[in-house]
N, C-alpha and C positions, 0 to 999 in steps of 0.2 A: 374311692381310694384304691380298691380291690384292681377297677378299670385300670389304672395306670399301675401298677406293681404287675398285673398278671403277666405280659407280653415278655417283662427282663424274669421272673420265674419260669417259663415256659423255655426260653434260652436255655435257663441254666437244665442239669440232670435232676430228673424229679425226685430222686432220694434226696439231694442236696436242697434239692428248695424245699423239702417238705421239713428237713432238719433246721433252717434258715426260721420257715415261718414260725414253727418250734417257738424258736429261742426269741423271737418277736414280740411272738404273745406274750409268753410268760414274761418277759420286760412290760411291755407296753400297758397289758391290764392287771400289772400291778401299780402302777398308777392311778392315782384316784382319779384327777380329771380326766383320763385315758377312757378309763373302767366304766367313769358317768356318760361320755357321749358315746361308747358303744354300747351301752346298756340302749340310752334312748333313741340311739339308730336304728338296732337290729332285734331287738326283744318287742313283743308284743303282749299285754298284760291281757288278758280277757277272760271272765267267767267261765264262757258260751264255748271256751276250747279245752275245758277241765274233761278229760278221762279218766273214769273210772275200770280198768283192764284185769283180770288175773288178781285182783286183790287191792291194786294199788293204784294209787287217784296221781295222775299226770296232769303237769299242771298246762298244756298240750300235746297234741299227738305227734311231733314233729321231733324224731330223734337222731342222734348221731352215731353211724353204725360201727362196730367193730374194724380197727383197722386203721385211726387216724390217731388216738391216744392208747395204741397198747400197752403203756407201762404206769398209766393215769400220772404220767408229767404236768397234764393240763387240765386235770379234772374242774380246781379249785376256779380258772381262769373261765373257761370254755361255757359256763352256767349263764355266761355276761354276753354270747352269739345268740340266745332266743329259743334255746332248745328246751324240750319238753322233758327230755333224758338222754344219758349219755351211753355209749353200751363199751367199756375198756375190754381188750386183751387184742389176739388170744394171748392168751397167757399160759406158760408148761409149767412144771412142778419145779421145774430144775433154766436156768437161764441157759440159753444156744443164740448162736452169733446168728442161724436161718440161713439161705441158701448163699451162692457165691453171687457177689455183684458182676456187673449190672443185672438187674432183678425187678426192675419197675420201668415202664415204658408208656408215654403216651402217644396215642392213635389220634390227633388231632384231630384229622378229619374224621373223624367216626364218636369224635366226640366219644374216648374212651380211655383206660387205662390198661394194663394187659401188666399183672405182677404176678411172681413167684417168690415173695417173701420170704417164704417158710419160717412162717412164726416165727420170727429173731423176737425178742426180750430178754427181760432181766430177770423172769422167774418169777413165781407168786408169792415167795415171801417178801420179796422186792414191792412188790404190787402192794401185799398188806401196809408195810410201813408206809407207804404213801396215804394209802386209805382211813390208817390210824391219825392224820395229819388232814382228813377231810373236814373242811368247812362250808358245806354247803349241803343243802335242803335238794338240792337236783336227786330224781329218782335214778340210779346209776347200776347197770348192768354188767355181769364180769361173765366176758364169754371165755369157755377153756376149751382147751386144745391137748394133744400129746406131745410128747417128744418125736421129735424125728427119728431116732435114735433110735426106738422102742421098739420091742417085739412086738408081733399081735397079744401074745400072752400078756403082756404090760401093759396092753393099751388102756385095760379097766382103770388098773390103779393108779394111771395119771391121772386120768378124769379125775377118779374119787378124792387123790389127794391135792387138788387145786378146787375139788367144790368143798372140802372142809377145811381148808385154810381159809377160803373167802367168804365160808358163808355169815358170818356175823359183821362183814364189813360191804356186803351189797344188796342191794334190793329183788334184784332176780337173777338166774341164771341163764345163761347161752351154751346149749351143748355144741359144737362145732365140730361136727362128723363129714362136714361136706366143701373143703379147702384142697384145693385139687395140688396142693404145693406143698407138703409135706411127707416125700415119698412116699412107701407102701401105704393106701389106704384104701385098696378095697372090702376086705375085714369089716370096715367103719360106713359100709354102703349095705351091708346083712343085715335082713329084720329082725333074724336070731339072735344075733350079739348087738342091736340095739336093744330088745328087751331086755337083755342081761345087762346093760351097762346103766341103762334106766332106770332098773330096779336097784338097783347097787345106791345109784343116787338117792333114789327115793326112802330105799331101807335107812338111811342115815337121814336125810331132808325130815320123813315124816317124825323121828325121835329127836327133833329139837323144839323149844317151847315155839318159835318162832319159826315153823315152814319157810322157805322162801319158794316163788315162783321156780319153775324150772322150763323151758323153752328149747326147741331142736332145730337147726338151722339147717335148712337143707339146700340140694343145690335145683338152680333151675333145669339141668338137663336131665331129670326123672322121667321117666316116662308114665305113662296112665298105671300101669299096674305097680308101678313102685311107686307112684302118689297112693293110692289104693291104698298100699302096705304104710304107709305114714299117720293114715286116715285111721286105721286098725292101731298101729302103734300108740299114738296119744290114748285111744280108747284103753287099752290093754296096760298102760304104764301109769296111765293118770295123771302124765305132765301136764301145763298148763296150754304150752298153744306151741306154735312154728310159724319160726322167721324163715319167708319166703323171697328174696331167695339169693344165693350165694353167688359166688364168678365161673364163668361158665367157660369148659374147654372148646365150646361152639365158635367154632371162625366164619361161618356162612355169610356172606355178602359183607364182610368189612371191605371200607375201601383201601384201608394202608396195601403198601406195596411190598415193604418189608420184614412182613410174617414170618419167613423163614428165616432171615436173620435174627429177628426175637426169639421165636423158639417155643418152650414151653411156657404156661403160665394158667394163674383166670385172671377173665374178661371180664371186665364192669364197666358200666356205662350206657349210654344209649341202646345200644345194639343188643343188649339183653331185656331191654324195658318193655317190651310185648310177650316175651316169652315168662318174665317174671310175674305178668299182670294175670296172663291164660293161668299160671299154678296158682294163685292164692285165689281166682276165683274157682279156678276145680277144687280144690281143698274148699273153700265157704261151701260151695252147692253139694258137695260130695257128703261132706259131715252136717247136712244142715245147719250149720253154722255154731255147732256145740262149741269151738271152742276157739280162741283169740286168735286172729292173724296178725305179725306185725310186717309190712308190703315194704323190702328194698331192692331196687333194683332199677335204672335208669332215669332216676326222676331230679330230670334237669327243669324241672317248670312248678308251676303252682297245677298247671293242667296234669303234667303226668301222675303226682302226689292223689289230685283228687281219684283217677283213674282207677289207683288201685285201690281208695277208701272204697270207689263204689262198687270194687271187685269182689270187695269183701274181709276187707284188712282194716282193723279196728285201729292201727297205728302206723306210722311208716317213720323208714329211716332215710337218710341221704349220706351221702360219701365223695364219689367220683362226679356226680354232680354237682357237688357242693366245690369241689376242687376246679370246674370250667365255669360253676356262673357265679360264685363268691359268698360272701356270709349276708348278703341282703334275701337269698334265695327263701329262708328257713321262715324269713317274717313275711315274704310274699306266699307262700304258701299257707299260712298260717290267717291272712290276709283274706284268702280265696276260701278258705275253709268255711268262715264267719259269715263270705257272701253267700256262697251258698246253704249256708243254712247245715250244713255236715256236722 
């Protein structure tokens, strides 16, 4: 079905059709007969793909990454595509409209996307009351963000006050210090003011009965000494692990011809999926493997997926892949995992 819908979505502007498919879902799999034949399409049920990660048992490793449900619109629906868990936001304290449109673009031929969203939502109390309305067992991650708006002085206290509104209504956290679209953020690329913002989390995280996970998303264009500094950071903060790796300001060999015309943004998609796969296995071999990778970034295939399991990344997520090869991707991969034995 995906095959004959994608060609009239691609026509249209991909905000619009990413709003379209939206309102699709939330129709369609609230239907019961709808909800049974993509259950038995695109879900795969199996033991042999149960992860145990950071504390908590997945009931696969194939997740859906920050960036397609920021305001968890579709949390309840989206459990019924095959996914192992979902990861919503980003999410700010306070709801902003994010950058001026047009703001999302696809690079067809390069098999990519190229956005400047800048965190648009509805805000995290928005997000709770949707959460307080969750019916579903899916392990669900709430990644947070700042304000745009915000000083560097503020920057902590966004964090803090979007990880304690959510923390009784998700499973782990997503810090997101590396979104290249939310004006000033170099402040958020210092290893000084990540240990302070870390700990800030952690000072609250560790005085609840219930810890959750905490997780740092970085971007893929670090270089050795500031993966290095990452590898020291988890040590030094005692988070759980890092999502490897974010949209990258890297234009190097795309084929589109109208880069200047787009403008600023990150890149996801293909074009990042070698350089995403090199960090999460420098991070595995660099920390001897102490602590969780979850691998996103270019993984249009069941092949790319495994690439970075064997790089070193105990889970992975899909996105912009998932947007050019459709919702059969999540159970081909998940497919491929079981053959080989992963």
């Amino acid at each position: 079905m995906y095959k004959l819908l994608k060609p009239i979505l691609f026509k249209c502007d991909p905000e619009k059709a990413h709003h379209f498919i939206f309102k699709m879902m939330k129709i369609s799999l609230n239907t019961p007969v709808v909800k049974s034949i993509f259950r038995s399409v695109y879900t795969l049920e199996d033991k042999r793909l149960e992860r145990e990660v950071f504390g908590l048992k997945f009931k696969n490793p194939v997740g859906l990454a920050a960036g397609f449900d920021k305001d968890a619109k579709l949390l309840n629906e989206l459990e019924n595509l095959g996914f192992g868990f979902i990861e919503l936001g980003t999410v700010t304290p306070r709801p902003q409209e994010g950058n001026p449109k047009k703001r999302l673009f696809r690079l067809i031929g390069d098999e990519a996307i190229i956005n400047r969203m800048g965190f648009n939502n509805q805000g995290v109390k928005a997000m709770v009351e949707k959460l307080k309305k969750r019916n579903t067992n899916i392990i669900v991650g709430g990644n947070i963000g700042k304000m745009t708006s915000s000083t560097p002085d503020q920057y902590t206290g966004d964090y803090v006050e979007c990880f304690t509104e959510l923390h009784p209504y998700v499973d782990y956290f997503t810090v997101n210090v590396s979104c290249p679209n939310v004006g000033s953020h170099a402040k958020l690329q210092d290893k000084d003011f990540l240990v302070d913002l870390l700990n800030a989390l952690q000072d609250y995280n560790q005085k609840q009965s219930k810890p959750k996970p905490i997780l740092l998303k970085i971007a893929p264009d670090l270089n050795t000494i500031q993966l290095d500094e990452m590898v020291e950071l988890v040590a030094e903060t005692k988070i759980d692990g890092i999502i490897a790796a974010n949209t990258s300001v890297n234009r190097e060999g795309l084929k589109a011809d109208n880069l200047d015309e787009i403008g600023m943004g990150g890149l996801s998609g293909k074009p990042i999926a070698k350089r995403s796969t090199e960090v999460i296995r420098y991070l595995a071999e660099k920390s001897n493997g102490s602590f969780p990778i979850i691998g996103v970034g270019g993984i249009h295939s069941a092949e790319d997926a495994l690439e970075k399991l064997e790089a070193g990344a105990s889970l992975v997520q899909v996105y912009t892949g998932y947007i050019y090869k459709g919702p059969s991707l999540v159970k081909e991969i998940n497919k491929a995992i079981l053959k080989a034995g992963k």
